[in-house]
MDAnalysis code that builds the backbone (N, CA, C; Angstrom):
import MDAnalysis as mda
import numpy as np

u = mda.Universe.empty(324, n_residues=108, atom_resindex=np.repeat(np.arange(108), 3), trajectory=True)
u.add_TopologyAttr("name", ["N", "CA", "C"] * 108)
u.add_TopologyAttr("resid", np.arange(1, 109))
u.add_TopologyAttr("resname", ["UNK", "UNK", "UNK", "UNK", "UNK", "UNK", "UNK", "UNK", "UNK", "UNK", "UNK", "UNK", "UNK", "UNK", "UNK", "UNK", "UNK", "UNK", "UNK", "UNK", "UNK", "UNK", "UNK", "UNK", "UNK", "UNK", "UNK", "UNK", "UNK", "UNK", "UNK", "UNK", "UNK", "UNK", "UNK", "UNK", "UNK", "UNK", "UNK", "UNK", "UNK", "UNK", "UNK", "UNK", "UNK", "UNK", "UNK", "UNK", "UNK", "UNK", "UNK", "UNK", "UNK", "UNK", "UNK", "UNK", "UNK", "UNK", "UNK", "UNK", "UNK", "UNK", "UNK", "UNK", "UNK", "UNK", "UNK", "UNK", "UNK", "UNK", "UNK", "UNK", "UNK", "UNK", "UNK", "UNK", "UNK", "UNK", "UNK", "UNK", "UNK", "UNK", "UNK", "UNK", "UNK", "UNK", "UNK", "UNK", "UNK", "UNK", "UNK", "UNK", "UNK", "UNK", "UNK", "UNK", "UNK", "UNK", "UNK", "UNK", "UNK", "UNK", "UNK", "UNK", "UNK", "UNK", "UNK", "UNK"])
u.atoms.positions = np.array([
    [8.057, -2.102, 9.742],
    [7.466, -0.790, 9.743],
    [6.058, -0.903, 9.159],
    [4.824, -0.213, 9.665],
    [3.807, -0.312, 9.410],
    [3.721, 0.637, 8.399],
    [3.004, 0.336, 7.174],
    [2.389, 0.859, 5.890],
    [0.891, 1.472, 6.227],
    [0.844, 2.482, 5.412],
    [-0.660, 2.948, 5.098],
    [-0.756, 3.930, 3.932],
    [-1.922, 3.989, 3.551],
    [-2.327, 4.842, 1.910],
    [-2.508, 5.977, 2.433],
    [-2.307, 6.577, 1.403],
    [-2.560, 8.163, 1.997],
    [-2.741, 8.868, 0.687],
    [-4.035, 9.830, 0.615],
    [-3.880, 10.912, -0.576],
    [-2.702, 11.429, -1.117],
    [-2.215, 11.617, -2.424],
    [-1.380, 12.665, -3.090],
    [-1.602, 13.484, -1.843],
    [-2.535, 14.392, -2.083],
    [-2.823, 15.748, -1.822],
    [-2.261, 16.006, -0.363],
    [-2.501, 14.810, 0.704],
    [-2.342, 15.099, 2.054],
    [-0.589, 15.321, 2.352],
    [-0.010, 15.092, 1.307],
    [1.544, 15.529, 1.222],
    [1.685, 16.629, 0.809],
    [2.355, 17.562, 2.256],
    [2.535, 19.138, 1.214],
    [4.366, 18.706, 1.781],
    [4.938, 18.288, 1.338],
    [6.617, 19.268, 0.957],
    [6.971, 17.872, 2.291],
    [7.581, 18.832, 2.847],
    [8.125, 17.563, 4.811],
    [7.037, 17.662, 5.109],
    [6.068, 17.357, 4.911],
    [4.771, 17.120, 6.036],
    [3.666, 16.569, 5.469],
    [2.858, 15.556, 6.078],
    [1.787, 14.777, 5.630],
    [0.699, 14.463, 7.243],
    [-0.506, 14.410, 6.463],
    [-1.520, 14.227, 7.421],
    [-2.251, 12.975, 7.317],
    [-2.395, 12.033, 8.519],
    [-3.518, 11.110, 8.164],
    [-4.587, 11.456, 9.137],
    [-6.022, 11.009, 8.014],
    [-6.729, 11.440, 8.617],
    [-7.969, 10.506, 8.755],
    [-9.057, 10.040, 9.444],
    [-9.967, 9.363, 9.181],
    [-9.702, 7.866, 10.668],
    [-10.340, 7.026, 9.692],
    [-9.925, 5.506, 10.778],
    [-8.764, 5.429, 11.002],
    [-7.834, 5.167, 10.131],
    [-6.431, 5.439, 9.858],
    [-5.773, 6.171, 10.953],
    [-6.222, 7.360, 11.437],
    [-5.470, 8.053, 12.253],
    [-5.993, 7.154, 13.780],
    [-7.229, 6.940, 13.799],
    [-7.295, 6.402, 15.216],
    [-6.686, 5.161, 15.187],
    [-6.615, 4.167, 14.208],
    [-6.034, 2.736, 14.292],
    [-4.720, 3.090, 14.728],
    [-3.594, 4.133, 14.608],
    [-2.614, 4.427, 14.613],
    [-2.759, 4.785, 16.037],
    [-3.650, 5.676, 16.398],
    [-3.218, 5.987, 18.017],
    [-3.741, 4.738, 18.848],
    [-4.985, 4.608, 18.617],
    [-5.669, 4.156, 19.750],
    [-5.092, 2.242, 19.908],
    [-4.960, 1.527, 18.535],
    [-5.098, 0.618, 18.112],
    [-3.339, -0.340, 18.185],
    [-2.628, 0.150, 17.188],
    [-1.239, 0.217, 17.660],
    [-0.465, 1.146, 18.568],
    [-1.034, 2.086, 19.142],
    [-0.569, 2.748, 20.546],
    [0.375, 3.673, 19.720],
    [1.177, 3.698, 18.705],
    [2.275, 4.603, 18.198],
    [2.147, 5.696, 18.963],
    [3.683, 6.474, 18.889],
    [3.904, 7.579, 19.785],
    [4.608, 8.806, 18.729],
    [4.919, 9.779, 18.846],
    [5.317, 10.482, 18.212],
    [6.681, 10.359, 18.349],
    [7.222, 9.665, 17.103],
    [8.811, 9.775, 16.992],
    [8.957, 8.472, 16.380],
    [8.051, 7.623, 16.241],
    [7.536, 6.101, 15.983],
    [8.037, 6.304, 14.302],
    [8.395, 5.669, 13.582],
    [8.397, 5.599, 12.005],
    [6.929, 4.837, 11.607],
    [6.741, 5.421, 10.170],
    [5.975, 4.559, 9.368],
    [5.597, 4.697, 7.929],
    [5.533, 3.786, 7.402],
    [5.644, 3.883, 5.241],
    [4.311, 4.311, 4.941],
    [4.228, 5.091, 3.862],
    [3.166, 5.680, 3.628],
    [3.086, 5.177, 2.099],
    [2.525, 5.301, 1.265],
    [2.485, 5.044, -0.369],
    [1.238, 6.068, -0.695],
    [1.582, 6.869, -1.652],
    [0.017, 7.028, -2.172],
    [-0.415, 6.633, -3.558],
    [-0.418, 5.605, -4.545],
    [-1.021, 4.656, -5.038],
    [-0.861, 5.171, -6.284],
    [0.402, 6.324, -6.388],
    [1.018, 7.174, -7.557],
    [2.254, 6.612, -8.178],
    [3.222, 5.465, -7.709],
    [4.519, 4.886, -7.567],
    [5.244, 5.537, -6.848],
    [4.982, 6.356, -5.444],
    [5.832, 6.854, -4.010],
    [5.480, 6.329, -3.201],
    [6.703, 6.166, -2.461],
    [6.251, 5.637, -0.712],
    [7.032, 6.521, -0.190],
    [7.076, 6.553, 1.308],
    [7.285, 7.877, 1.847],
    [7.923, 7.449, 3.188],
    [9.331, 7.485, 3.738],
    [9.299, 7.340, 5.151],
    [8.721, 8.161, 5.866],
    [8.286, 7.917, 6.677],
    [7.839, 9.752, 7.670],
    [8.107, 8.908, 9.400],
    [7.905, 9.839, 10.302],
    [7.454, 9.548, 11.514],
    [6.804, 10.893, 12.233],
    [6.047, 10.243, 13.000],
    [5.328, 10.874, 13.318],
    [5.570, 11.655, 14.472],
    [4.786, 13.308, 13.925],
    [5.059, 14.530, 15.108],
    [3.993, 14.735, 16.572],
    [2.570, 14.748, 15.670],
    [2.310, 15.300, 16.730],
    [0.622, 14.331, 16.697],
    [-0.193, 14.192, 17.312],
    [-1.637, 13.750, 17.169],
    [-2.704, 14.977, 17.597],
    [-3.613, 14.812, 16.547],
    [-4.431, 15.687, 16.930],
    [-6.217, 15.232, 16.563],
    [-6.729, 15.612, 17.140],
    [-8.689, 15.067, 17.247],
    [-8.633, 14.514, 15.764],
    [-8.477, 13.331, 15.303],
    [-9.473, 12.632, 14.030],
    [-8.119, 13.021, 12.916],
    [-6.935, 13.355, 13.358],
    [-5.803, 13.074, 12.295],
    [-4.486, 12.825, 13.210],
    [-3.151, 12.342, 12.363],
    [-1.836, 12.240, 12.633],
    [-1.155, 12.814, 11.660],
    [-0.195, 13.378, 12.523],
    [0.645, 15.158, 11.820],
    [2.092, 14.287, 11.390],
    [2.404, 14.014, 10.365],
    [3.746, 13.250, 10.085],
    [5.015, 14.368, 9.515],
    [6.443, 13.861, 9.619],
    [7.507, 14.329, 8.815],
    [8.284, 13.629, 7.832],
    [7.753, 13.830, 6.677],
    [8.291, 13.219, 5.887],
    [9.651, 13.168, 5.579],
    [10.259, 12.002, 6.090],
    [11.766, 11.668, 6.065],
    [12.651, 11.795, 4.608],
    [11.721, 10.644, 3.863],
    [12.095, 10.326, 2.979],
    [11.306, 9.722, 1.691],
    [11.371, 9.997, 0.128],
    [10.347, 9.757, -0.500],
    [11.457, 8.927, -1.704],
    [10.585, 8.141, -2.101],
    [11.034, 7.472, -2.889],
    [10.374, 6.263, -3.771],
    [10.661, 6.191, -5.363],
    [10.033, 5.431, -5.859],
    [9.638, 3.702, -5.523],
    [8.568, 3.453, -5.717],
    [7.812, 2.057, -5.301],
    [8.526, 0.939, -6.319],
    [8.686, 0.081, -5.505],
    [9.654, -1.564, -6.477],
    [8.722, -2.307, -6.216],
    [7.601, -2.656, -5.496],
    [6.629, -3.409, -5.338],
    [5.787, -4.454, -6.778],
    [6.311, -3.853, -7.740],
    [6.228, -4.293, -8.685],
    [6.836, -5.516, -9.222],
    [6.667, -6.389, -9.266],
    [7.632, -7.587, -9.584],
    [8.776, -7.491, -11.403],
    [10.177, -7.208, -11.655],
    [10.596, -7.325, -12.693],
    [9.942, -8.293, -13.657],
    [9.803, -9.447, -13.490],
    [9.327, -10.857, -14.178],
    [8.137, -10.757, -14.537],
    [8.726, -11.154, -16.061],
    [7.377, -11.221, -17.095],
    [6.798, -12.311, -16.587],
    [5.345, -12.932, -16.459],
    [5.175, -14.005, -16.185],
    [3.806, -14.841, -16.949],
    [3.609, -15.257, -17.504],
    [2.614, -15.923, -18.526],
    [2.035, -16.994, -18.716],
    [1.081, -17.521, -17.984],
    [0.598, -18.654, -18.174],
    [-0.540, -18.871, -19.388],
    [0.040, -20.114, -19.350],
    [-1.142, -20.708, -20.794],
    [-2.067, -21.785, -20.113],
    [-3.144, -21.884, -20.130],
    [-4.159, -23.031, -19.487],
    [-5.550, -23.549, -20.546],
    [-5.118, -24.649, -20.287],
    [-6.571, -25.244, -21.516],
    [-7.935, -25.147, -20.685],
    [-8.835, -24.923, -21.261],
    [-9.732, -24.322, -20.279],
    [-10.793, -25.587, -19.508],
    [-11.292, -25.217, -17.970],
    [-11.300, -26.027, -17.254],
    [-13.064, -26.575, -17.470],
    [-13.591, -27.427, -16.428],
    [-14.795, -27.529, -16.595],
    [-15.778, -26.852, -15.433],
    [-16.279, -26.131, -15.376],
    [-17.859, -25.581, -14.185],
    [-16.988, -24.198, -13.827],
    [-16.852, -24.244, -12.551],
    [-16.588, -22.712, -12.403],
    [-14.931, -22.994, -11.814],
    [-14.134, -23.916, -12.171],
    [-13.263, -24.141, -11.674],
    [-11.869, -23.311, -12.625],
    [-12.393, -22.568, -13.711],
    [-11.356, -21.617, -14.323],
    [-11.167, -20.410, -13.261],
    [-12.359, -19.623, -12.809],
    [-12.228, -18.662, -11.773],
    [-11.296, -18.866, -10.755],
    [-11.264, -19.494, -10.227],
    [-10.243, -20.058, -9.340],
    [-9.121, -19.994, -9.678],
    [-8.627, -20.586, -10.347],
    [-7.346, -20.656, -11.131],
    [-6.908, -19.288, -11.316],
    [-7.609, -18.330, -12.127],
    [-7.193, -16.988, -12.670],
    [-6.779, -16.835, -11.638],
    [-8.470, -16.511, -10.241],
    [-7.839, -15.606, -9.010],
    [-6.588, -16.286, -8.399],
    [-6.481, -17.042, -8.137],
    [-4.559, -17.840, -7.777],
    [-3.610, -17.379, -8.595],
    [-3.680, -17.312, -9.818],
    [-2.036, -16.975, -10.622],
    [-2.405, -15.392, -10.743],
    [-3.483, -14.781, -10.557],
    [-3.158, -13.623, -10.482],
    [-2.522, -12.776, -9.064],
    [-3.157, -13.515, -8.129],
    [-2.814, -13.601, -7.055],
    [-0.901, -13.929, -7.159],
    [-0.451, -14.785, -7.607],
    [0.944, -14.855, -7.556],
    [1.647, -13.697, -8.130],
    [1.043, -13.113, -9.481],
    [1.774, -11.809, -9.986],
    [1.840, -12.005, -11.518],
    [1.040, -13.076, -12.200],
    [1.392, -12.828, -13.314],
    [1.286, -11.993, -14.026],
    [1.633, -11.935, -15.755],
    [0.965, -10.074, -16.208],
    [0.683, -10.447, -17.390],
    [0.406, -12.345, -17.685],
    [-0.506, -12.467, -19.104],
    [-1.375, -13.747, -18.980],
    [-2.367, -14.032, -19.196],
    [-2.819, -15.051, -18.813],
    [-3.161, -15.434, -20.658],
    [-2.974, -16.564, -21.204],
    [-3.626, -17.357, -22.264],
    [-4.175, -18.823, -21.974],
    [-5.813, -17.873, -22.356],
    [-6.682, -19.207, -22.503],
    [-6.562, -19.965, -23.526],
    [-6.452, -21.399, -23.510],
    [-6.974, -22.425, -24.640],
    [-7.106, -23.461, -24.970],
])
């Protein structure tokens, strides 16, 4: 199922709007049809089943199925310790283990 962000605000109750690139990537781009599913999140800890009702000029009219809290979060504490490197080769490193998910990094 295809994901996309969406404002708080553009959620009123069963119904949500996308609007912008977003709505044309959805029609024009993946072809979706009305009745199609797709996950929504808005960047609050909800994601949202919906599928979609209707298309209209520069938005997509959704029904929100189903809402429910985000697990995307990994349980695992994770902590690396690293003695520190030489030139710019620490940057690297960070962006990689942060990239994996850690949630402490110690330099030393």
């Amino acid at each position: 199922m295809r994901r996309f962000f969406i404002e708080q605000f553009d959620v009123n109750g069963p119904t949500a709007i996308i609007k912008g690139s977003d709505s044309n990537h959805i029609k024009n781009v993946l072809r979706l049809r009305p009745g199609d599913k797709i996950g929504l999140f808005d960047g609050t800890g909800y994601e949202y089943e919906s599928c979609i009702t209707a298309f209209s000029p520069g938005k997509v009219e959704l029904r929100v199925l189903k809402k429910f809290p985000s697990t995307t979060e990994s349980p695992l504490h994770l902590t690396v310790a690293q003695a520190f490197l030489k030139d710019k080769k620490m940057d690297g490193l960070v962006r990689q283990v942060t990239e994996l998910g850690i949630t402490e990094w110690l330099p030393f």
